[in-house]
KEDREN-578809 format. One record per residue (C-alpha): residue in three letters; x, z negated, y. Coordinates in steps of 0.25 Angstrom, whole numbers, plus 5000, padded with zeros to 4 digits. Example, Ala and Ser with C-alpha at 12.3 -4.5 7.8 and 13.67 -1.06 7.14 Angstrom:
ALA504949694982;SER505549714996;
END
This chain:
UNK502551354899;UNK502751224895;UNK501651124892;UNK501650984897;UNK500550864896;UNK499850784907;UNK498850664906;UNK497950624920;UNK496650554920;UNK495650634922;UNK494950644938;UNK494950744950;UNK496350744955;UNK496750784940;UNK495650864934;UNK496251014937;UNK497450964929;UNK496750924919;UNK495951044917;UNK496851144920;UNK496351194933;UNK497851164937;UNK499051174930;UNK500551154931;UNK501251274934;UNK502151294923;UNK501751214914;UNK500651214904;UNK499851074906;UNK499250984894;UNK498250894903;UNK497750774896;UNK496650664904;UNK496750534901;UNK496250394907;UNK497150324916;UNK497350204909;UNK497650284895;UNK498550384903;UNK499550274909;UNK499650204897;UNK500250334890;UNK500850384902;UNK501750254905;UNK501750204890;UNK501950304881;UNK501950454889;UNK501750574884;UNK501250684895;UNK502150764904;UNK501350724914;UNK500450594917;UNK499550534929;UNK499950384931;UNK499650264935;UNK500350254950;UNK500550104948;UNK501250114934;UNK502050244939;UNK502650134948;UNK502950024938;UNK503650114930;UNK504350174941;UNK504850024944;UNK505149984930;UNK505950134930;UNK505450184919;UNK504450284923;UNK504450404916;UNK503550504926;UNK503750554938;UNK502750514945;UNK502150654954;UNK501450594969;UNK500150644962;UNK499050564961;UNK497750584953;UNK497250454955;UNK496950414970;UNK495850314971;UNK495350204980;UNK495150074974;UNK494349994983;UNK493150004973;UNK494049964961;UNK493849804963;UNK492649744956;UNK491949604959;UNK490749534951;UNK489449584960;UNK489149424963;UNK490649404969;UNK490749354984;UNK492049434983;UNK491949534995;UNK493349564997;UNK494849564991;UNK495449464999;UNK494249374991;UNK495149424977;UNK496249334983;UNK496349224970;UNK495349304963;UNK495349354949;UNK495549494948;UNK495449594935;UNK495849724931;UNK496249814920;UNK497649844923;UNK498249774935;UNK499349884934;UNK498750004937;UNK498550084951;UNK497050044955;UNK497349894951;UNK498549914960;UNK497849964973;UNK496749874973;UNK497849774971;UNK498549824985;UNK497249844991;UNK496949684990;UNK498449674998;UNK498249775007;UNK496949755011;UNK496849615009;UNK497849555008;UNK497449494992;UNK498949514984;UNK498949544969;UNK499449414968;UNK498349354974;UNK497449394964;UNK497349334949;UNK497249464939;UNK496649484926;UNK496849614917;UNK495849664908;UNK494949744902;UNK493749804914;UNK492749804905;UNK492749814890;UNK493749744884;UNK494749844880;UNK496049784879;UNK496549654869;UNK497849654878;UNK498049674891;UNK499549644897;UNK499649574910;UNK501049654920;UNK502249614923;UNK502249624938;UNK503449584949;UNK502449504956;UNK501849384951;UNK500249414951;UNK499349354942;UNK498649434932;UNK498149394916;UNK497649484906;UNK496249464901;UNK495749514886;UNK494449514880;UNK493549514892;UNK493349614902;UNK493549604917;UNK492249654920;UNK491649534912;UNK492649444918;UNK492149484932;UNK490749464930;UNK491049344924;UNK491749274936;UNK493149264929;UNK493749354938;UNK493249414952;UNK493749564952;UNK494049684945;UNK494949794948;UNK494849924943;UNK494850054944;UNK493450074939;UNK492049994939;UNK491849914928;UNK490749934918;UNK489349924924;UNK489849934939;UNK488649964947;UNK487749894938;UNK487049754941;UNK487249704929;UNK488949744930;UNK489049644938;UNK490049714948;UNK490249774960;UNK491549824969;UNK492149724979;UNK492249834988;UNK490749904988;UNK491149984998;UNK492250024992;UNK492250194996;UNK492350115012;UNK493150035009;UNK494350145002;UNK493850235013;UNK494450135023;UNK495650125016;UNK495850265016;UNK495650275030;UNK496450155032;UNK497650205024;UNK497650335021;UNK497950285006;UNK497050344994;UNK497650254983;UNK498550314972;UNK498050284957;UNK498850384947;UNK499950504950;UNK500550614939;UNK501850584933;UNK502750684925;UNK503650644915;UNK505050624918;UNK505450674904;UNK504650824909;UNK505150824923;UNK506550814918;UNK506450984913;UNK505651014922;UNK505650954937;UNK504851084943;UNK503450994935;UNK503550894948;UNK502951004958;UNK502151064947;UNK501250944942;UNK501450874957;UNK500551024960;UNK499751044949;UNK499150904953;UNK499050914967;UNK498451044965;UNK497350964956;UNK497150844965;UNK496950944977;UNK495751004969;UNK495150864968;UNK495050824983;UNK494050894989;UNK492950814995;UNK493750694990;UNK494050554998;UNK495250535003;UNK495450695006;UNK496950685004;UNK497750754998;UNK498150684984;UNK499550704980;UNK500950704985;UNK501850594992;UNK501550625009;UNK500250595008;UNK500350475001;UNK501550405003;UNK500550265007;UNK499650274995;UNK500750284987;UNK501750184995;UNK500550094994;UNK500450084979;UNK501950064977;UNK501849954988;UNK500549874978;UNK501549904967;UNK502649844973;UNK501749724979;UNK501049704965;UNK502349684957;UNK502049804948;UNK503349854954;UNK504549774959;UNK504849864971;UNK504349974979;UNK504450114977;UNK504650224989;UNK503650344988;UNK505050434984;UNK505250354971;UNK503950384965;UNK504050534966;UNK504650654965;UNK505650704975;UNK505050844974;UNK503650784977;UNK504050674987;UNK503750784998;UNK502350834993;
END
């Protein structure tokens, strides 16, 4: 039986994967957790597992620029509102995102999903652009990085790259009026942190989405190297299972009750993330839900 590797960040959806509860059928499976950030960075940059969860947002860069090297499976392990992932000094009169219109907004990596749904969130629900935002990159909380690259993108938007100070410190200061990430900073709920969510009725508030939409956002899905499936085709239904068969195990009791994986039941979630792609320049045109998949998966 042959033996291949996977890397996924660690969390519910994945966690019978990782420990072995479920396997791949005829296939022997080294599983390995590592952070998101670190596990895009290798999985885009310099691959070396058989199997790998992504970064939906780079998955579809790469696609454009036509050098992606996975097939990317319509399973998702990161599904995640992110009403709550916007940030505002606890003094601020700002109360809603049309009120970021002009403002000055930070965040670690303009590039990745969350970043990108809060992005079309302020579009769709209120009608503030990317482009009517000025951006700043950088470090959340300790200063971590000496260089930080600002993207190339098909629409002109503003963004700048900021070293040697935090965001959080820029927020509490007044140099810029919003953060956006996918976690609190440090202290959050603390007086002395300084910061609160704009939305502080955040669960509501996604809770209305949902109902409104019938969208739970996509974050990540599994991709399988090119270079495998080229032997062995069959591993598309095999990992697409062991996956589902894993987020399944994961659901129970959970909000949105949906089921996770698979194309029908999520055409608009993921036509609505190629669609902020598309609108936010980190893709020069759109991409049908076909394109993205497998055949042998399009009907699951």
């Amino acid at each position: 039986m042959k033996s291949l590797t996977l890397a996924c960040a660690p969390g519910e959806r994945t966690r019978a994967i990782l420990d072995g509860t479920v396997q791949l059928r005829n296939h022997r499976l080294s599983a390995n957790a590592i952070a998101p950030e670190e596990l895009f960075r290798i999985a885009f940059e310099a691959p070396k597992f058989d199997i790998s969860e992504l970064s939906f947002s780079l998955y579809l860069m790469h696609l454009n620029r036509g050098d992606c090297q996975y097939a990317g499976l319509p399973v998702f392990p990161s599904r995640v509102f992110r009403h709550s992932a916007i940030y505002i000094r606890a003094d601020s009169e700002i109360r809603d995102p049309a009120e970021l219109k002009g403002k000055t907004v930070g965040v670690r990596n303009y590039l990745n999903t969350a970043a990108l749904v809060v992005r079309g969130l302020f579009a769709d629900e209120c009608g503030v652009t990317a482009q009517d935002i000025d951006w700043i990159v950088g470090d959340v909380d300790d200063v971590q990085r000496s260089h930080i690259g600002v993207p190339k993108l098909f629409r002109p938007t503003n963004i700048r790259a900021v070293t040697g100070i935090s965001l959080a410190d820029m927020l509490r200061s007044g140099k810029i009026d919003a953060i956006v990430h996918h976690s609190p900073p440090a202290d959050f709920g603390k007086p002395a942190a300084g910061i609160k969510r704009l939305f502080e009725d955040a669960t509501l508030k996604e809770q209305d989405y949902y109902k409104r939409t019938g969208i739970f956002p996509i974050m990540h899905l599994i991709g399988v190297h090119k270079s495998v499936l080229a032997h062995e085709p069959g591993l598309i239904a095999d990992v697409f299972n062991a996956f589902s068969v894993s987020a399944d195990r994961s659901q129970a009791g959970l909000f949105p009750p949906v089921h996770c994986d698979g194309v029908k039941d999520n055409v608009a979630a993921i036509e609505t993330l190629v669609r902020y792609a598309y609108e936010q320049g980190l893709i020069d045109r759109s991409f049908a839900v076909h394109e993205l998949f497998p055949k042998e998966l399009l009907n699951t």
